[in-house]
C-alpha positions as semicolon CSV with decimal commas, in nm:
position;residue;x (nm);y (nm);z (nm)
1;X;-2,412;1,500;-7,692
2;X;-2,032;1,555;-7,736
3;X;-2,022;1,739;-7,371
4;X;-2,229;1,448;-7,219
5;X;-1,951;1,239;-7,365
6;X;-1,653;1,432;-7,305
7;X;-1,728;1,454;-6,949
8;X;-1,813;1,084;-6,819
9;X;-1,484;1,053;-7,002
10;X;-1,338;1,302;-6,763
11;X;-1,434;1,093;-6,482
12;X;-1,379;0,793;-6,524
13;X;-0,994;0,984;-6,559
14;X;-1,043;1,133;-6,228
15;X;-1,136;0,778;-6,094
16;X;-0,853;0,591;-6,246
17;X;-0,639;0,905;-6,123
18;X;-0,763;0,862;-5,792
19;X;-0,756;0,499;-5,770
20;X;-0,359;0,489;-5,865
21;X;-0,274;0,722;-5,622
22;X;-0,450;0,548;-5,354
23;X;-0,259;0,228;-5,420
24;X;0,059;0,389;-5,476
25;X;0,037;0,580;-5,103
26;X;-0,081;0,226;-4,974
27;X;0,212;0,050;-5,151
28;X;0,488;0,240;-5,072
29;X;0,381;0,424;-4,689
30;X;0,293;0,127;-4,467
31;X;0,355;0,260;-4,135
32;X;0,434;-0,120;-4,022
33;X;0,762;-0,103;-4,259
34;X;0,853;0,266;-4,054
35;X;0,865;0,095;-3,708
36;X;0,795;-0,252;-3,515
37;X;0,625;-0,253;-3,187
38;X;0,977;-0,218;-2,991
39;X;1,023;0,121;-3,132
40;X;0,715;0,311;-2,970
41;X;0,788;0,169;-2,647
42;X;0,919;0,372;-2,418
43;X;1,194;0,247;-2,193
44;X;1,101;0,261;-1,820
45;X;1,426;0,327;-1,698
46;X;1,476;0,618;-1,884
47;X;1,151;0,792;-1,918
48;X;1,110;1,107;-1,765
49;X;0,754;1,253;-1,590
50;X;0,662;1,415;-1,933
51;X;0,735;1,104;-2,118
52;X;0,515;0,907;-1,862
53;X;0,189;1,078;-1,885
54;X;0,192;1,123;-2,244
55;X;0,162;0,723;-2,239
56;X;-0,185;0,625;-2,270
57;X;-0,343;0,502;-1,956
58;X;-0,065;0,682;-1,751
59;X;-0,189;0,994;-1,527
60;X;0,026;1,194;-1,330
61;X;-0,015;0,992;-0,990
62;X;0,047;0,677;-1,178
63;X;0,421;0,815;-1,304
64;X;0,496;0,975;-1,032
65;X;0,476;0,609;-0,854
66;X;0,655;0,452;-1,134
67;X;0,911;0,695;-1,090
68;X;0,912;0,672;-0,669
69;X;0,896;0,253;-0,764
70;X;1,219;0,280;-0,987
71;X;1,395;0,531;-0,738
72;X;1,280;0,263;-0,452
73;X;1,463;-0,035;-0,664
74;X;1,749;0,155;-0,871
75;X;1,582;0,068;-1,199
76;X;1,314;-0,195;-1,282
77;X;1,461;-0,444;-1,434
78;X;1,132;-0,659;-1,575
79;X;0,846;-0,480;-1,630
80;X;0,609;-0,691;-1,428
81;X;0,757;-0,494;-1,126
82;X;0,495;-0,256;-1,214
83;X;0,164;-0,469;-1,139
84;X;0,076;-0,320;-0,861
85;X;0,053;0,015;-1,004
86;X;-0,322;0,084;-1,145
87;X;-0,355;0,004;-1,498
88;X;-0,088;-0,201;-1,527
89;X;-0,265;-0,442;-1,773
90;X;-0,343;-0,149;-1,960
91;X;-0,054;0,038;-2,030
92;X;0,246;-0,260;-1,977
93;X;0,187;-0,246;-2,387
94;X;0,366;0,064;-2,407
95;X;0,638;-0,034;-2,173
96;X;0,972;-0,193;-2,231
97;X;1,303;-0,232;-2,016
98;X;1,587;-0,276;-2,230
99;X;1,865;-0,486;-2,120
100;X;2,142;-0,294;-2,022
101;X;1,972;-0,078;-1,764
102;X;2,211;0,103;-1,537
């Protein structure tokens, strides 16, 4: 009777253990208060061929014409330049051009 006891007691402690830690972890590590949407985007103008097909939706024919398409213009300076490459609606999400392209 006193083991039966002793160990529902035991976890209902390993719930309540379990339950604080999941709040705390919650809490404290949102990943929205690490980084906004601007900071995962990669910046067109600077991106290299790596950096291009790691992007979702982005295979290595569709960098390599984002890359001949910036060459062509100097930089891309809005990133609707880019819908005629395939996927565009797909991947523009990942995409920014940041102001002071050069």
């Amino acid at each position: 009777m006193i083991n039966e006891d002793l160990f529902s007691f035991q976890k209902i402690g390993v719930l309540v253990v379990v339950a604080f830690a999941i709040g705390f972890s919650m809490f404290f590590f949102k990943p929205s208060n690490l980084y906004s949407k601007n900071d995962v985007k990669l910046d067109v103008n600077k991106a290299t061929f790596k950096e291009l097909v790691a992007v979702p939706y982005i295979g290595k024919k569709t960098a390599l014409k984002i890359l001949k398409l910036r060459k062509k213009l100097g930089y891309i300076k809005d990133i609707s330049q880019l819908k005629k490459v395939r996927n565009f609606n797909k991947f523009k999400y990942y995409l920014k051009v940041e102001n002071n392209a050069s």
